[in-house]
C-alpha positions in Angstrom: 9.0 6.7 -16.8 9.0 5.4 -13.3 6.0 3.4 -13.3 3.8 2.0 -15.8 1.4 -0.5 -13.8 -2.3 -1.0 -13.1 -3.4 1.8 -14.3 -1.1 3.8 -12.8 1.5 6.2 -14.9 4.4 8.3 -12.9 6.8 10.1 -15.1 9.6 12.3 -13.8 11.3 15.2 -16.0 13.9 16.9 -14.1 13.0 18.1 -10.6 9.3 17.0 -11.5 6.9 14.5 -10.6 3.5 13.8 -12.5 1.1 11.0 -11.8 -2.0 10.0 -13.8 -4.5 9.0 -11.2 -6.6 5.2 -11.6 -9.4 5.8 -13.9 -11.7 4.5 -10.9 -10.5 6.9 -8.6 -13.1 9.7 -7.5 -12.5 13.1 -7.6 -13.7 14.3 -4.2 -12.3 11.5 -2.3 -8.9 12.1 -4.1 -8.8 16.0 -3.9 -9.7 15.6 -0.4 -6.1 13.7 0.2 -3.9 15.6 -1.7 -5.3 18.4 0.5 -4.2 16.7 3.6 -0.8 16.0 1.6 -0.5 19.6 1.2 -1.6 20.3 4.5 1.7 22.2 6.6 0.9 20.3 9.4 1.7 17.1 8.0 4.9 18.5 6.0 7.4 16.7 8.0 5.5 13.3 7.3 4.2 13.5 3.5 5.3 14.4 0.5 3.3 17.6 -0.5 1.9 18.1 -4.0 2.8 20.6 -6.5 0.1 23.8 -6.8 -1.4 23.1 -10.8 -2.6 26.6 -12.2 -6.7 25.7 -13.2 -8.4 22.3 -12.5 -9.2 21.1 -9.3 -8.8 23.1 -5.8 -5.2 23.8 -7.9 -3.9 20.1 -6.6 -5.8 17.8 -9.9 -5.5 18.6 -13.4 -8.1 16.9 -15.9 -5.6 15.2 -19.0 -7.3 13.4 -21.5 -10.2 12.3 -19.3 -7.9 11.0 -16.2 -6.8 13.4 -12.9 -3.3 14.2 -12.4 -1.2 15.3 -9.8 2.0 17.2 -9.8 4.9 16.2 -7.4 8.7 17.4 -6.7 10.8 15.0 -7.2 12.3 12.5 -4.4 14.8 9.5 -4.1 12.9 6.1 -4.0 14.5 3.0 -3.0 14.5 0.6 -5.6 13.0 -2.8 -5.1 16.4 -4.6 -6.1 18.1 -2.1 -3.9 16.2 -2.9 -1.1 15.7 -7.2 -2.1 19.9 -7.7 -2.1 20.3 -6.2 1.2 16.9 -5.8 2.5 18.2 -5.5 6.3 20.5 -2.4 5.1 16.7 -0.5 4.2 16.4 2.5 6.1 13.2 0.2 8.5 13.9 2.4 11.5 13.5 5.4 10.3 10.4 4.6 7.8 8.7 3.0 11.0 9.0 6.3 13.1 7.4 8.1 9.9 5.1 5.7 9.9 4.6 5.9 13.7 4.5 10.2 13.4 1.5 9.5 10.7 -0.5 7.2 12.9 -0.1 9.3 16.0 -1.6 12.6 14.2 -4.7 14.2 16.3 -7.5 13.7 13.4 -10.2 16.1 15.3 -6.8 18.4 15.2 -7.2 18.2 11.1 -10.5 20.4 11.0 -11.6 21.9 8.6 -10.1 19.3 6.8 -11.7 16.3 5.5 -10.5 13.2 6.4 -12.0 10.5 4.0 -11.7 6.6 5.0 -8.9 4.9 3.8 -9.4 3.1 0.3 -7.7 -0.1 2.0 -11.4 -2.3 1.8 -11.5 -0.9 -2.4 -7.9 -2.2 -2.6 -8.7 -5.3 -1.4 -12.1 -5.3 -3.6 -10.1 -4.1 -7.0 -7.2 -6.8 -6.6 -9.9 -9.4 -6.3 -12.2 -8.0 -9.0 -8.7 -8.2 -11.6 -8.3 -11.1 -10.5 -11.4 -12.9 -12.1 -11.8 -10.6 -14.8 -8.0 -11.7 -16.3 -9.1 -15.2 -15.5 -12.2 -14.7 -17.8 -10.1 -13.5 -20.2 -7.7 -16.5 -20.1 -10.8 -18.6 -19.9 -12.3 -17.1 -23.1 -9.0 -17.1 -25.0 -8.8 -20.9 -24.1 -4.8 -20.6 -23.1 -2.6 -18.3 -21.3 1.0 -17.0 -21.8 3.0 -19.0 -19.5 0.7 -21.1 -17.8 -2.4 -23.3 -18.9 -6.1 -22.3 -18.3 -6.4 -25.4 -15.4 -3.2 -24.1 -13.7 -4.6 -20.6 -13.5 -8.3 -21.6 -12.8 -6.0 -23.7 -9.6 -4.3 -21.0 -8.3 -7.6 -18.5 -8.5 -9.1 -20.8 -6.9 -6.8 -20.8 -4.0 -7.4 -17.1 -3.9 -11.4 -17.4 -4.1 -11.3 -19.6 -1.4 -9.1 -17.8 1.3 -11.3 -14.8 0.9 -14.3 -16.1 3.1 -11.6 -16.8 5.9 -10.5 -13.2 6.9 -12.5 -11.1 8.9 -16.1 -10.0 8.2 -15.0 -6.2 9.2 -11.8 -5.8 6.4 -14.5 -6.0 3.7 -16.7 -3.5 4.8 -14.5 -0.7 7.2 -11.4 0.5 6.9 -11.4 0.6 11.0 -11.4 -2.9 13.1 -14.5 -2.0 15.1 -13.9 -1.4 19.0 -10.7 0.7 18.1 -9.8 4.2 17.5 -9.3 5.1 13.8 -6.1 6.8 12.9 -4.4 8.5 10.2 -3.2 5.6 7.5 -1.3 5.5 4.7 -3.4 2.3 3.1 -0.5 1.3 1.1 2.1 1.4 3.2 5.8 -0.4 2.4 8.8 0.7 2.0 8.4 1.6 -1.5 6.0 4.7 -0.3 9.2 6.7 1.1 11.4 9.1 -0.5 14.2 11.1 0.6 13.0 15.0 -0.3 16.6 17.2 -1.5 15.7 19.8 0.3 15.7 18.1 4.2 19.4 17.0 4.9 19.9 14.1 5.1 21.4 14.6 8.9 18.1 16.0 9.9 16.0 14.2 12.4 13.5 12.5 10.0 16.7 11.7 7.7 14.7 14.0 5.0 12.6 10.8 4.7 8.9 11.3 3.5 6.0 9.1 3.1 4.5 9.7 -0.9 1.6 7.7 -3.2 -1.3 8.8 -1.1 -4.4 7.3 -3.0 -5.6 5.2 0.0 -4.9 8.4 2.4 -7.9 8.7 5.3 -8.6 7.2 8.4 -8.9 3.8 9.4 -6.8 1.0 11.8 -3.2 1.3 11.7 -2.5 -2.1 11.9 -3.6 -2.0 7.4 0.0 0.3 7.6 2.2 -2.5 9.1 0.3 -5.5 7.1 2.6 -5.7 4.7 5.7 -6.5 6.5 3.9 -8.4 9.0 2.7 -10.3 5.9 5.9 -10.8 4.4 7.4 -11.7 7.2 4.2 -14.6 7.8 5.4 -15.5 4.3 8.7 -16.3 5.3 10.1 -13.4 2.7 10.8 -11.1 5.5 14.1 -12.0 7.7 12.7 -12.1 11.9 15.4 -9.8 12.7 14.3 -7.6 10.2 11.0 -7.5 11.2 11.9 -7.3 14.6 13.9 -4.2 14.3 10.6 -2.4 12.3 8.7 -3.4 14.8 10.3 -2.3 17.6 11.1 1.0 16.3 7.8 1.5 15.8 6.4 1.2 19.2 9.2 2.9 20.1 8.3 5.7 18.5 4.7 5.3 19.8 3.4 4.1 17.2 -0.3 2.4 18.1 -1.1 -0.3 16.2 0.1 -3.1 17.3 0.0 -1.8 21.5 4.0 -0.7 23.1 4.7 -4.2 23.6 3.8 -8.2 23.4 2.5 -10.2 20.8 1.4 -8.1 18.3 -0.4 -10.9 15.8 -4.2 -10.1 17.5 -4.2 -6.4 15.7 -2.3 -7.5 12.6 -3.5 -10.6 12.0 -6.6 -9.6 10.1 -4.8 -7.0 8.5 -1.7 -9.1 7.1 -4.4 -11.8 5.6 -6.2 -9.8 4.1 -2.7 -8.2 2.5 -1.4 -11.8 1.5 -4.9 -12.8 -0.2 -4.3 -9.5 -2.2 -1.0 -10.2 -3.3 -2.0 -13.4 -4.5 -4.5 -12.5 -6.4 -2.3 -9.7 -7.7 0.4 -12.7 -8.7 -2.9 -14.9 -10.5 -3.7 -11.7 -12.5 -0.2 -10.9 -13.9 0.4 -14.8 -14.5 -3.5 -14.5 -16.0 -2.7 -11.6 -18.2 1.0 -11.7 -18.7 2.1 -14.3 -18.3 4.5 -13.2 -15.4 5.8 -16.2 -14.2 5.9 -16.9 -10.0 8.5 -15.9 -8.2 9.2 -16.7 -4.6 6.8 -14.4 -3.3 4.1 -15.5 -5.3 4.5 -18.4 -4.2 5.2 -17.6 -1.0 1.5 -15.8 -0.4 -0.5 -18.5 -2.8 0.7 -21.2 -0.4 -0.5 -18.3 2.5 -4.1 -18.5 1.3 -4.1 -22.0 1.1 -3.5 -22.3 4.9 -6.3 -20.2 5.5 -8.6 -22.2 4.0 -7.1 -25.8 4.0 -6.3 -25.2 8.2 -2.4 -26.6 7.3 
């Protein structure tokens, strides 16, 4: 088992992938970005899906009520792998994938559908957890790990910081006045894989971007929220950042423009990201009992800025 978490299942058996899709997820929506996962013109960026005999468009198969998705199999980086000696990731090459993704011709995709990117029901879902394990909590009258008061606190925080970000993030995947692109809606470093069968001296490094629930179109700047986020957060090392960045633009990547300061297209963006991951820490705490670590405390102290001004 590979992952077990919000609703979420990815189990590998040899050479083999298979995912079983959120219950929330829609089928159309979905089908409509494995297709542009399996599409050849964007085999040198994503990780294409398995063909399923049956089901749906031979990409979804229906398994005890959920869809599920068939995958060949790919070396992740680990999260400890990459938190020990996070400047030894591979950021230069997953910013150039990145930067290949964003700078893909959408009208150039047709016949293909192209459906927004699920980066506003992200955002939505994380929040909407968020208050239902507090209910929870509340109705149980305690918590593992943490009192009801402490957890009603640090929602709070959350609930609060969520009126500050941009009227746009909650409505349009795209910040209005720019072009929408090809996003990942996910993106971090955790969404690449190196495929076996690219070698590993090729020019993308055999380096693919994978997980592509949020898939559509929508402002690049949701792709490079996360670091910029982490980096805000103080979890991120400048350098670091500075080296992601910059091979970015260098590969043309668009959203944050080929050079200056590149906080007016993330800013929004990387808010919205950290009041997400807060509320994200509040659920597990909420449900779990998961105690904080540094970063959730990191992005709990982020969304009180927003709202407290300091």
């Amino acid at each position: 088992m590979l992952t077990d978490r919000k609703g979420r299942l990815v189990v590998r058996h040899g050479d083999l992938v298979v995912k079983t899709h959120m219950a929330e997820e829609e089928l159309q929506p979905l089908l409509a970005r494995l297709r542009l996962a399996a599409d050849p013109r964007l085999g040198d960026i994503l990780l294409s899906p398995l063909r399923i005999r049956g089901g749906h468009g031979g990409l979804l198969a229906p398994v005890g009520g959920r869809l599920v998705s068939a995958w060949p199999a790919g070396r992740a980086l680990r999260v400890d792998e990459v938190e020990a000696r996070v400047e030894d990731a591979p950021w230069t090459a997953a910013a150039a994938l990145l930067a290949r993704l964003h700078a893909t011709d959408l009208t150039a995709l047709a016949p293909a559908h192209v459906p927004a990117a699920g980066v506003c029901t992200r955002l939505r879902r994380s929040l909407d957890r968020m208050e239902a394990a507090v209910a929870r909590a509340t109705r149980a009258g305690a918590a593992s790990g943490a009192s009801v008061r402490e957890i009603e606190r640090l929602a709070d925080e959350v609930r609060r910081a969520y009126p500050t970000l941009p009227s746009w993030l909650g409505r349009t995947p795209a910040r209005p006045g720019t072009a929408p692109a090809l996003i990942h809606g996910d993106w971090h470093l955790g969404q690449v894989v190196r495929v076996a069968s690219a070698p590993a001296s090729a020019a993308d490094a055999g380096w693919r971007i994978v997980d592509v629930d949020d898939l559509g179109w929508g402002d690049p700047a949701w792709d490079l929220a996360r670091p910029a986020a982490w980096f805000a957060a103080g979890i991120l090392p400048a350098e670091v950042w500075g080296t992601f960045l910059g091979a970015y633009r260098e590969a043309g990547g668009p959203a944050a423009g080929p050079d200056g300061d590149p906080w007016e297209a993330l800013d929004g963006p990387a808010r919205a990201v950290a009041v997400q991951y807060a509320a994200g820490a509040v659920t597990d705490l909420a449900t779990d009992g998961t105690p904080f670590d540094e970063g959730a405390d990191a992005f709990v102290a982020c969304a009180r800025r927003m709202w407290s001004g300091h």
